[in-house]
C-alpha positions as CSV (number, residue, x, y, z in Angstrom):
1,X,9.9,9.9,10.8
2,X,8.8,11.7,7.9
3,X,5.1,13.2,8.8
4,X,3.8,13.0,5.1
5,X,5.4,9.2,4.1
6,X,3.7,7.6,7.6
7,X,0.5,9.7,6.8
8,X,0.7,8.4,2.8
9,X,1.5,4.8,3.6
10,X,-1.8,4.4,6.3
11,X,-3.9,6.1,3.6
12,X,-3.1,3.8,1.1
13,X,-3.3,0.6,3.2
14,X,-6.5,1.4,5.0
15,X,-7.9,2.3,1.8
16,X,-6.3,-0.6,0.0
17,X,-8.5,-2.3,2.3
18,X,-11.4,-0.2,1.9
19,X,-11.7,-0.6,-1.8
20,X,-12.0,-4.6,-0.8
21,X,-15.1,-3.6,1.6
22,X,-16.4,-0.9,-0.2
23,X,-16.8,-2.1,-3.7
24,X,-17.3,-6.0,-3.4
25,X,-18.6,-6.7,0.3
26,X,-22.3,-6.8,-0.8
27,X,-21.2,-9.0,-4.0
28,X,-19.2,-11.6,-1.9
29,X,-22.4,-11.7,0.4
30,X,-24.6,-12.2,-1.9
31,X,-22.4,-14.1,-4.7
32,X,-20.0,-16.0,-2.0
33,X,-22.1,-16.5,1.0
34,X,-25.6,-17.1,-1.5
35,X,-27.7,-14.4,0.1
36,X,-30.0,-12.5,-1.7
37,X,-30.2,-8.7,-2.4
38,X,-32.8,-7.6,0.3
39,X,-31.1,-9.9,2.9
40,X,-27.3,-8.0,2.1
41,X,-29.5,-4.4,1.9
42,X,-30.5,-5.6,5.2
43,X,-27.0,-6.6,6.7
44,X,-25.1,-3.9,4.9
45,X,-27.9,-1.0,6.2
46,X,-27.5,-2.3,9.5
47,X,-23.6,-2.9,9.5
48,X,-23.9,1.2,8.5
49,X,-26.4,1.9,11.8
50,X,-22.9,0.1,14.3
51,X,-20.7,2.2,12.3
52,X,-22.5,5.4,13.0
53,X,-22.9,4.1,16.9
54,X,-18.9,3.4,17.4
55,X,-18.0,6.7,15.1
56,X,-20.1,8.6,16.8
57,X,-19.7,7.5,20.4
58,X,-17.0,4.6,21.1
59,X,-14.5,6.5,18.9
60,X,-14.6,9.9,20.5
61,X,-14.4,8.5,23.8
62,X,-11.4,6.0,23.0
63,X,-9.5,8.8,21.6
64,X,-9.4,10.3,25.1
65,X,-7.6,7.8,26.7
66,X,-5.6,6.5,23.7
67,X,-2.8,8.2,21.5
68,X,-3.8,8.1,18.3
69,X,-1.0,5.5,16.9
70,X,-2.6,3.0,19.6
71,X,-5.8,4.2,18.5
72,X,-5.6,2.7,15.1
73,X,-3.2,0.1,16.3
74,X,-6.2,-1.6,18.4
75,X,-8.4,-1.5,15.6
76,X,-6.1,-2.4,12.7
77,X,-5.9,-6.1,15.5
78,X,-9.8,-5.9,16.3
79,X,-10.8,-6.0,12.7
80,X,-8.3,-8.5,11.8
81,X,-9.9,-10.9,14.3
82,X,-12.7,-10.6,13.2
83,X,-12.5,-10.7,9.8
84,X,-10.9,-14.1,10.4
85,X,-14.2,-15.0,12.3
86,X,-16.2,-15.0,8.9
87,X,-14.2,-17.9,7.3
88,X,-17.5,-20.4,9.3
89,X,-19.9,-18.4,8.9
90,X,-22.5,-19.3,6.5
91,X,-26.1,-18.2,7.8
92,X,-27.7,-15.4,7.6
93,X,-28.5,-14.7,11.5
94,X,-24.2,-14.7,12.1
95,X,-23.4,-13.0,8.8
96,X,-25.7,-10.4,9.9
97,X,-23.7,-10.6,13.7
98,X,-20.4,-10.7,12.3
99,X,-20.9,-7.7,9.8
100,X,-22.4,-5.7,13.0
101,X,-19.5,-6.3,15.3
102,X,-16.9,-5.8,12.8
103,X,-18.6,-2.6,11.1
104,X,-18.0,-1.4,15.1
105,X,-14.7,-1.4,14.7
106,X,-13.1,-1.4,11.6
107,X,-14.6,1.3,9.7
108,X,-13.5,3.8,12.8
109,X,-10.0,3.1,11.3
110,X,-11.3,6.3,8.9
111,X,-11.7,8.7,11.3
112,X,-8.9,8.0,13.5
113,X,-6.4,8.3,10.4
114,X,-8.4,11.1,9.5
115,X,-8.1,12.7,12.2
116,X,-4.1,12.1,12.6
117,X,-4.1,13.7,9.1
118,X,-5.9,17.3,10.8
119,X,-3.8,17.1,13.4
120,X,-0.6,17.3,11.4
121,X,-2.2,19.7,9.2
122,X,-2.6,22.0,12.1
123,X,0.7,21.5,12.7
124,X,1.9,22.9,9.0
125,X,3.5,19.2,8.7
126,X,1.8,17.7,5.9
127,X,-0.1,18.7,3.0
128,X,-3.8,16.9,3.0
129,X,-4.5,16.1,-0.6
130,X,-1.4,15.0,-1.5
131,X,-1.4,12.2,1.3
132,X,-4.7,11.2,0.6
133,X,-4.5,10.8,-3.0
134,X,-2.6,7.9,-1.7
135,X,-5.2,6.7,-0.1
136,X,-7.2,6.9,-3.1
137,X,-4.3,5.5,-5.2
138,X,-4.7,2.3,-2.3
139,X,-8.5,1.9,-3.5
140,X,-7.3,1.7,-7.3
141,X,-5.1,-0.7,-6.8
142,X,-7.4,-2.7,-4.4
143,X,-10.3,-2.9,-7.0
144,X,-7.9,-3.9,-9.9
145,X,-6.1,-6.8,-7.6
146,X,-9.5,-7.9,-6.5
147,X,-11.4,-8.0,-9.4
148,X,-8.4,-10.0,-11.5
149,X,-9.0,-12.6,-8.5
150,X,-12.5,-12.7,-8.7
151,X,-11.9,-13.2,-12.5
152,X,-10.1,-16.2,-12.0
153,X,-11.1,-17.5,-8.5
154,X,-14.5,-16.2,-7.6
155,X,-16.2,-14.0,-5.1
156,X,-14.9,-16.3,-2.0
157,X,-11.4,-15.1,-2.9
158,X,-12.9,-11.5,-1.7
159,X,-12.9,-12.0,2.1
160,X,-8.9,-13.8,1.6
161,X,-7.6,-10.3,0.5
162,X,-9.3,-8.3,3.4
163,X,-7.6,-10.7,5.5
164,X,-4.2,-10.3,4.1
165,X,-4.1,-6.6,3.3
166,X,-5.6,-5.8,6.9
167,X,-2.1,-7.9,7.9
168,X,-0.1,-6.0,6.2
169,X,-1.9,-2.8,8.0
170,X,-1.2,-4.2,11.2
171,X,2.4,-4.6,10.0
172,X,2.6,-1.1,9.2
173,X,1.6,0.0,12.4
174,X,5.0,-1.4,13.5
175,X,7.0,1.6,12.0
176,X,7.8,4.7,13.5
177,X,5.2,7.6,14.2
178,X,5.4,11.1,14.3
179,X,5.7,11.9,17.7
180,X,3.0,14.2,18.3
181,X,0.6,10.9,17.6
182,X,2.2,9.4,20.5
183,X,0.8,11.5,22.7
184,X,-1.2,9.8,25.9
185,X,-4.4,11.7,26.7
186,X,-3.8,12.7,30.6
187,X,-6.6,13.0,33.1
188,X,-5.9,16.8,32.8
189,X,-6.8,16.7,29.0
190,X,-10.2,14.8,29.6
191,X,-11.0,17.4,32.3
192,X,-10.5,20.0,30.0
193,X,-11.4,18.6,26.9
194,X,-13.7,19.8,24.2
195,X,-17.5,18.2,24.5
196,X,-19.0,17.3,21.2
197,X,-21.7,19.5,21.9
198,X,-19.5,22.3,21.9
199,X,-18.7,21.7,18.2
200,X,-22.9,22.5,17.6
201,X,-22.3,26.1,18.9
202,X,-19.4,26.9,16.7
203,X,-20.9,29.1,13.8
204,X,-21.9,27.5,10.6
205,X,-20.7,23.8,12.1
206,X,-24.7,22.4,11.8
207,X,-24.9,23.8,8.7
208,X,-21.8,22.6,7.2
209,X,-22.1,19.4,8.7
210,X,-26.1,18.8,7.5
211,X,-25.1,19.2,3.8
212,X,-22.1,17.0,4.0
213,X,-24.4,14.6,5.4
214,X,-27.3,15.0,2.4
215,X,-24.5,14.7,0.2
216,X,-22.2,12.1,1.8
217,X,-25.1,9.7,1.9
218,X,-26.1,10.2,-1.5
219,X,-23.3,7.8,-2.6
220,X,-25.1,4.6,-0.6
221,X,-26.1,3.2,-3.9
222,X,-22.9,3.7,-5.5
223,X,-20.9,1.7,-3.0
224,X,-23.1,-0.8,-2.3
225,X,-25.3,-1.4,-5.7
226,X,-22.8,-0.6,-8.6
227,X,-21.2,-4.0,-8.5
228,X,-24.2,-5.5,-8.7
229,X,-25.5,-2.7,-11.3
230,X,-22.9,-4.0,-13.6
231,X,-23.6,-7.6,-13.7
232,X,-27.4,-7.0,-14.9
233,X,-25.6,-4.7,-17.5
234,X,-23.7,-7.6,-18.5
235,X,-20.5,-6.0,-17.5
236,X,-17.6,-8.9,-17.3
237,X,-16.1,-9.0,-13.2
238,X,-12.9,-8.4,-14.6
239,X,-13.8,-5.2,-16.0
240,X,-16.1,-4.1,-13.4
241,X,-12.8,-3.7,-11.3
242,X,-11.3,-1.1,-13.9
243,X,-15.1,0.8,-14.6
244,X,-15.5,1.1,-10.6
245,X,-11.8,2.8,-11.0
246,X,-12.4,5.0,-13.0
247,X,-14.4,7.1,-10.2
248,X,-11.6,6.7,-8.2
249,X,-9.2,8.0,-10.6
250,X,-11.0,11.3,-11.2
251,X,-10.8,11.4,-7.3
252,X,-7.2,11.0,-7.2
253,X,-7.0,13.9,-10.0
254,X,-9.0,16.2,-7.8
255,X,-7.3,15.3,-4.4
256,X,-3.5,16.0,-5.7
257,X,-4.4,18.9,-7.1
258,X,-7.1,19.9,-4.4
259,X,-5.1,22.6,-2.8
260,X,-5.2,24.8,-6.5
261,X,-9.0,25.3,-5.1
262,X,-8.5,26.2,-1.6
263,X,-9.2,29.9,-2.0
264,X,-12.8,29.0,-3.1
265,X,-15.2,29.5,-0.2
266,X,-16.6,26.3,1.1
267,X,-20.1,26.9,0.0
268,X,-18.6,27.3,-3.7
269,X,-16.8,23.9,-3.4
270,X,-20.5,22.1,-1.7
271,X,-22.3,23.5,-4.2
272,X,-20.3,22.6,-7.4
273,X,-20.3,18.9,-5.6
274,X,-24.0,18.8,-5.0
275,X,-24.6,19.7,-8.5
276,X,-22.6,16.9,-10.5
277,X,-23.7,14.6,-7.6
278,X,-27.6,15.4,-8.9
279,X,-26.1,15.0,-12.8
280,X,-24.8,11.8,-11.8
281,X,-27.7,10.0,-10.6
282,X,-29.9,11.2,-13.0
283,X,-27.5,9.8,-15.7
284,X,-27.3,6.3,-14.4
285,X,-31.5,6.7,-14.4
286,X,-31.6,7.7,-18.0
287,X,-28.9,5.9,-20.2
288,X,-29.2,2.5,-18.6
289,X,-25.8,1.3,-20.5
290,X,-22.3,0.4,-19.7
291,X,-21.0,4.0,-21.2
292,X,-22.8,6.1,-19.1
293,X,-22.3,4.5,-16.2
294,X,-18.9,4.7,-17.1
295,X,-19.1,8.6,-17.7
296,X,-20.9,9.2,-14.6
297,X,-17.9,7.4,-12.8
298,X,-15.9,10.5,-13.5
299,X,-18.3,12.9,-11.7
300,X,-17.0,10.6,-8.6
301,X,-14.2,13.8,-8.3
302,X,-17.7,16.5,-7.3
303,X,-19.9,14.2,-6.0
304,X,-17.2,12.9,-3.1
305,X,-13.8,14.0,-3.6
306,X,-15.2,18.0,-3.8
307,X,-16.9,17.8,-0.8
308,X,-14.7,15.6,1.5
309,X,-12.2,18.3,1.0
310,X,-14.7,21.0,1.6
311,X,-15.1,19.0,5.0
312,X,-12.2,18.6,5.7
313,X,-11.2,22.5,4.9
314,X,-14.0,23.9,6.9
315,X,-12.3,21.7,10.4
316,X,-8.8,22.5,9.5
317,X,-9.5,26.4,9.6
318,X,-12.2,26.9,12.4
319,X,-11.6,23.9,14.3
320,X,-9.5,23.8,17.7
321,X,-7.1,21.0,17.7
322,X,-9.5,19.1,20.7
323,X,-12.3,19.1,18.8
324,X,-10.9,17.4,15.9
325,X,-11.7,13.9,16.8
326,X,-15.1,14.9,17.8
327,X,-15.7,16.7,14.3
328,X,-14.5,13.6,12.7
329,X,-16.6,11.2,14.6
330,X,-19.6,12.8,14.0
331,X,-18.8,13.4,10.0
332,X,-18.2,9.5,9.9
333,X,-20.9,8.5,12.2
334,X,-23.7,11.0,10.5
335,X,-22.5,11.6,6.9
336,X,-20.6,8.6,6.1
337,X,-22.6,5.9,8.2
338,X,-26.4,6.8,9.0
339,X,-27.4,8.4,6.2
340,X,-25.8,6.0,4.1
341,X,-27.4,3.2,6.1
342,X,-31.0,4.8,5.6
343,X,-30.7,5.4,1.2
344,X,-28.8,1.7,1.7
345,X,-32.3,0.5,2.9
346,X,-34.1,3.2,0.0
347,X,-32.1,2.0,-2.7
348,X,-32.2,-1.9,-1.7
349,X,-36.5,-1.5,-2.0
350,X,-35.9,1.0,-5.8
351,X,-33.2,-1.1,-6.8
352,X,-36.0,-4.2,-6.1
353,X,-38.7,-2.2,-8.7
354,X,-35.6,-1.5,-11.1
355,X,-31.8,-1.1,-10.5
356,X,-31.8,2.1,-11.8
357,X,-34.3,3.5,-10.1
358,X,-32.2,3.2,-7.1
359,X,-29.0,5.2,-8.4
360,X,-32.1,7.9,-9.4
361,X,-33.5,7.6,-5.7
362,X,-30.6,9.4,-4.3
363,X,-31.2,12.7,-5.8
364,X,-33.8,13.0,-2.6
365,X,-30.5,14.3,-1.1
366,X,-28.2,16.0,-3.0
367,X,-31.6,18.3,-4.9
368,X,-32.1,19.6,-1.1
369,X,-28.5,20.2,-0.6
370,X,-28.0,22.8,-3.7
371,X,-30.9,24.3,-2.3
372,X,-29.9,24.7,1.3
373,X,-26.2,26.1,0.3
374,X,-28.4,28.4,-2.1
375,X,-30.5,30.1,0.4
376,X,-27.3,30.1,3.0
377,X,-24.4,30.9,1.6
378,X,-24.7,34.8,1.6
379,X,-26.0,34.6,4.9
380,X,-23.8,32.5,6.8
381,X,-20.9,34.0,4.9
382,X,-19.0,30.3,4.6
């Protein structure tokens, strides 16, 4: 099997997937399901709190026992059936239920692909940006798809395609894997194993790891608010699809080409990040209009892209190959879960007072994360 085709093909398809969750969860609950924006902030904030629990905890301690091709296997069927489970559903108190269970296991599906994708880094197999450009790629397609649906069939159409694209994950997950991912954790590897808290006295780890988080959670409001952002701009749902794009393919850009910027230091790549994430929001804030929404879309490439792969760098070069899954349960659990579940609450009550207030609120992280890397970066020598 060839390493970079399997690793390329789960990208795309998980994040084919993703863009469905990502971009238009909030719309179909509030525009399919008739709830109303503080009761989604509610659900959605909360749904980011199980996510942060199973990342940080359930997914470490699965990947112990399981190979990482059963790994995702089990969740790839876990979120299936429970996707399926929303179809009833109607109220608030089992929307809110629903969203918790399945935010427990499907969005682990990230790390655990993620951390495949290390792995067979490590293992001078595969070449990270290029594979995940796919998975960005996925997410482009997904949003264009979905939003020609909802064009034509409305927001209800929304939960159909996860349903169907999650199938055809599961379907993937029937071809061959490179073998290394078919390794069983033995009793002897748990013995011996890597604790997370090990990860903590690694050098520069906290550090790392704290502004990923600042800046990680900094995109709550984009992910969960731009959709929504659009519509009281007027925006037409068919081209919301192709404006929410447009972030996606500056972030394709920057991920094929990622390894051109590998010799920077890691500090240079967070702080370049944290700066055009700050220039973002404060452009949404200011021009409240379709075009500069639409040019702060391409600042998607710093404000994520930039520092994922700074992440993702940082692990590959100082990590041990045990401590992988740990590193990437606690990234997805604390910099792609909690602290997006706390500005989702934030920019639900701004977004209340004015919308773009809320895209504006988020500068409460990323301000504090140019200033950290500036007074640590000589220091800490990363």
């Amino acid at each position: 099997m060839n390493h970079q085709r399997w690793l390329s093909q789960n990208f795309f398809m998980f994040f084919f997937t993703w863009g469905a969750y990502l971009q238009y969860w909030s719309g179909w609950l509030a525009e399919g399901k008739g709830l109303s924006v503080t009761e989604v902030s509610f659900i959605m904030g909360f749904g980011l709190v199980a996510r942060a629990i199973a990342t940080l905890f359930a997914y470490p301690l699965a990947s112990k026992f399981l190979s990482s091709k059963k790994l995702i296997l089990y969740l790839v069927i876990c979120s299936l059936i429970i996707t399926l489970i929303y179809i009833p559903a109607n109220s608030f108190t089992s929307l809110f239920v629903i969203t918790f269970i399945f935010c427990f296991f499907y969005p682990s599906l990230l790390p655990a692909i993620e951390s495949a994708a290390t792995q067979l880094v490590q293992e001078g197999n595969v070449h990270y940006g290029k594979s995940r450009s796919y998975g960005s790629i996925g997410f482009v397609v997904a949003v264009l798809i979905i939003s020609g649906i909802i064009s034509f069939s409305g927001e209800n159409a929304i939960l159909w395609c996860m349903i169907i694209s999650l199938f055809i994950l599961l379907v993937i997950q029937a071809m061959p894997a490179p073998k290394s991912l078919l390794v069983q954790p033995t009793a002897g590897d748990r013995a011996s194993s890597y604790s997370m808290r090990g990860l903590f006295k690694i050098k520069g780890f906290s550090l790392i790891l704290l502004i990923v988080i600042l800046l990680q959670g900094s995109l709550a409001c984009s992910y969960n608010y731009s959709y929504l952002y659009l519509q009281v701009l007027g925006v037409n749902p068919l081209y919301i699809g192709i404006i929410l794009n447009i972030a996606v393919i500056f972030e394709i850009i920057y991920l094929s080409k990622a390894e051109l910027l590998s010799h920077l230091r890691i500090s240079t790549l967070l702080l370049i990040a944290a700066i055009g994430s700050t220039i973002r929001w404060i452009i949404i804030f200011t021009f409240p209009n379709v075009w500069a929404f639409i040019f702060s879309q391409t600042l998607h490439s710093l404000s994520f892209a930039m520092a994922h792969f700074a992440f993702i760098q940082y692990i590959t070069r100082t990590l041990p190959k045990q401590q992988l899954s740990n590193a990437q349960g606690i990234y997805s659990a604390l910099a792609m879960s909690l602290s997006a579940a706390l500005l989702t609450l934030w920019g639900g009550f701004l977004y209340k007072i004015q919308p773009g207030l809320a895209f504006l609120g988020m500068i409460i992280f990323t301000v504090p994360a140019i200033l950290i890397i500036l007074g640590t970066r000589n220091k800490y020598r990363y």
